[in-house]
C-alpha positions in Angstrom: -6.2 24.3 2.9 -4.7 25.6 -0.1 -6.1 25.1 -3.5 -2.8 24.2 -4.9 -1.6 21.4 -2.4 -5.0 19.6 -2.7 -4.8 19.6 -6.2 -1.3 18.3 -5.7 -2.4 15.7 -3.5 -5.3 15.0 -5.7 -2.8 14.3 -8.5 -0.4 12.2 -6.1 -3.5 10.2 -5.3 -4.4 9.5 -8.6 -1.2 8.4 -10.1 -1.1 6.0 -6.3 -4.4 4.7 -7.1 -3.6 3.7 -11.0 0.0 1.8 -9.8 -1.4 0.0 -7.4 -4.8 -1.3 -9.3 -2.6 -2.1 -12.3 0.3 -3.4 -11.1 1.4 -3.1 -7.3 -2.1 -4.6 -6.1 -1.7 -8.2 -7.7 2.2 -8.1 -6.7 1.3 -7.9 -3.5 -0.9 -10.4 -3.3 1.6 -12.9 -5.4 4.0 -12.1 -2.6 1.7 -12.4 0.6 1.0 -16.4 -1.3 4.9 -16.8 -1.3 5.3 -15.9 1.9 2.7 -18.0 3.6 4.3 -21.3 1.5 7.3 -20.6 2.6 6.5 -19.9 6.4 4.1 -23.1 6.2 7.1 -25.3 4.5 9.6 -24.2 7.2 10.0 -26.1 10.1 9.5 -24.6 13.5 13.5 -25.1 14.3 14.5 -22.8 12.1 13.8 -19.7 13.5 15.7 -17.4 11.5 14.2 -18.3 8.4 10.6 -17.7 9.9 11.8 -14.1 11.1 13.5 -13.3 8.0 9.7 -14.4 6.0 7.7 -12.0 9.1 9.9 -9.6 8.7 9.5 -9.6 4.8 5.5 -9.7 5.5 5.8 -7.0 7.7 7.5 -5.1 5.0 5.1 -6.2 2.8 1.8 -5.3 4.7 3.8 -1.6 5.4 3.9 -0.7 1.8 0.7 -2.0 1.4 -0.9 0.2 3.9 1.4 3.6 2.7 0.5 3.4 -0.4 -3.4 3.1 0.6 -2.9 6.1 2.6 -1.6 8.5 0.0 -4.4 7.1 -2.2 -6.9 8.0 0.7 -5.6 11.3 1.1 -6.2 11.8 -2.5 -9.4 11.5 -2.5 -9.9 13.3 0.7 -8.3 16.3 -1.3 -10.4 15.7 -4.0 -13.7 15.7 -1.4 -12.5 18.7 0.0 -11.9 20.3 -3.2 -15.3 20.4 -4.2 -16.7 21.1 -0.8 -14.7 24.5 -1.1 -15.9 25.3 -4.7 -20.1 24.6 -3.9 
């Protein structure tokens, strides 16, 4: 791969990893206890309300996970990095 686009993605990875540990991480998990009160406090007759909170978890969990990936593939390019310069 070229040396420039995994340095890129190294970088991209990096600046992932530091929002998520110092902000994005503990704002997700506020969010994920919000959202299990309110799908235990709604009553099972009110179906709308209980897809509108999965559908805000789903949400939720998606960012979760994409912003986990681009960390991943940070440090991927990072492994791979060093592999090509030993």
């Amino acid at each position: 791969m070229d040396k420039d686009k995994l340095e890129l993605e190294i970088i991209v990875g990096q600046k992932a990893t530091s929002a998520y540990n110092g902000f994005i991480k503990d704002f997700i998990e506020q969010r994920r206890v919000i959202l299990f009160e309110a799908f235990q406090n709604l009553g099972v007759s009110k179906q709308d309300e209980l897809i509108e909170v999965k559908r805000m978890l789903y949400t939720l969990e998606a960012l979760d996970t994409d912003i986990k990936s681009i960390m991943d593939t940070g440090k991927m390019a990072s492994e791979t990095l060093n592999k090509e310069e030993n």
